[in-house]
C-alpha positions as CSV (number, residue, x, y, z in Angstrom):
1,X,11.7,48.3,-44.5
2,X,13.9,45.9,-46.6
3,X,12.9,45.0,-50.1
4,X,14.2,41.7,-51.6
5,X,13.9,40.2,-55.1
6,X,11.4,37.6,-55.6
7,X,13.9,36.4,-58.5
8,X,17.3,37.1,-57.4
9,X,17.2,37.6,-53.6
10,X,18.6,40.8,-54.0
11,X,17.9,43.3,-51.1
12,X,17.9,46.7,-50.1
13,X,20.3,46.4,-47.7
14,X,23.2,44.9,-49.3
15,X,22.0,47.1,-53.0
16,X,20.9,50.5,-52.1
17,X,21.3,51.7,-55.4
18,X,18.6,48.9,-56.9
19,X,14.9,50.0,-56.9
20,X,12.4,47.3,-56.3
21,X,9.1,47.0,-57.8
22,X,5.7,45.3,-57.2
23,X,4.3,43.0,-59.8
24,X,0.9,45.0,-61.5
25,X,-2.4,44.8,-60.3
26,X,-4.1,45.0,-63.5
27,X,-4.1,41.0,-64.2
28,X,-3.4,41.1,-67.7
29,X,-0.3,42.8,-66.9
30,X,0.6,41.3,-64.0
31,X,0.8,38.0,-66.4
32,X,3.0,39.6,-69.1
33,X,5.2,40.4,-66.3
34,X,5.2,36.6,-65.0
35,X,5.8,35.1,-68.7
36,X,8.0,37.3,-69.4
37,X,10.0,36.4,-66.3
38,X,9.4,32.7,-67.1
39,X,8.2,32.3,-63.4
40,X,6.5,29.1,-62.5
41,X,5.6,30.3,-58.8
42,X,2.6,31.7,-57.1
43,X,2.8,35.8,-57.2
44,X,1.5,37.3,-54.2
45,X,0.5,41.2,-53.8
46,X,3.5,41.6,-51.8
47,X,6.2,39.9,-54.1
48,X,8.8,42.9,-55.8
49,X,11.0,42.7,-58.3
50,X,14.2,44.5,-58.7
51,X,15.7,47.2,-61.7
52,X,18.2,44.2,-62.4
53,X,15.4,43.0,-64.5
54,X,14.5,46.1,-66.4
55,X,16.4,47.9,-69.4
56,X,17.9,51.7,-68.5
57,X,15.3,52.3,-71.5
58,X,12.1,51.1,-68.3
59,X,13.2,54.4,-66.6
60,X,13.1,57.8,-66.4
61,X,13.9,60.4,-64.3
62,X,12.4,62.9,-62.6
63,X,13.8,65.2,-59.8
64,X,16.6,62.8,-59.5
65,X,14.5,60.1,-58.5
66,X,14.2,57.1,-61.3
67,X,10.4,56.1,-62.1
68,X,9.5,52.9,-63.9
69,X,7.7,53.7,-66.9
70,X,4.0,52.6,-66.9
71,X,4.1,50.2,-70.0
72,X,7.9,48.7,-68.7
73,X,8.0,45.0,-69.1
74,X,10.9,43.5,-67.5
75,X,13.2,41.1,-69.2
């Protein structure tokens, strides 16, 4: 399955090393997320966003796998 950036169009394909991550379902969140990003668009369920848009502080890592931190806010 290839993931793409609702933001920047980048993909999985072309950026292996990204991660890609799906906009919260807790609403409140979910609309931090969206001010934060100064989006104006509709966010569907489905819509990701990629680590380009978190700090190296959003992550940590665990069995060599990098985890977005629960309270990460992107920037």
């Amino acid at each position: 399955m290839v993931h793409r950036c609702v933001i920047c169009h980048s993909n999985s394909t072309k950026n292996p090393n990204l991660s890609f991550h799906r906009f919260p379902k807790d609403p409140e969140k979910r609309e931090v997320w969206i001010n934060n990003l100064n989006l104006k668009m509709q966010i569907k369920d489905w819509h990701q966003i990629c680590s380009l848009h978190f700090s190296p502080m959003s992550y940590v890592f665990s069995n060599e796998r990098k985890i977005l931190k629960f309270d990460a806010l992107p920037v």
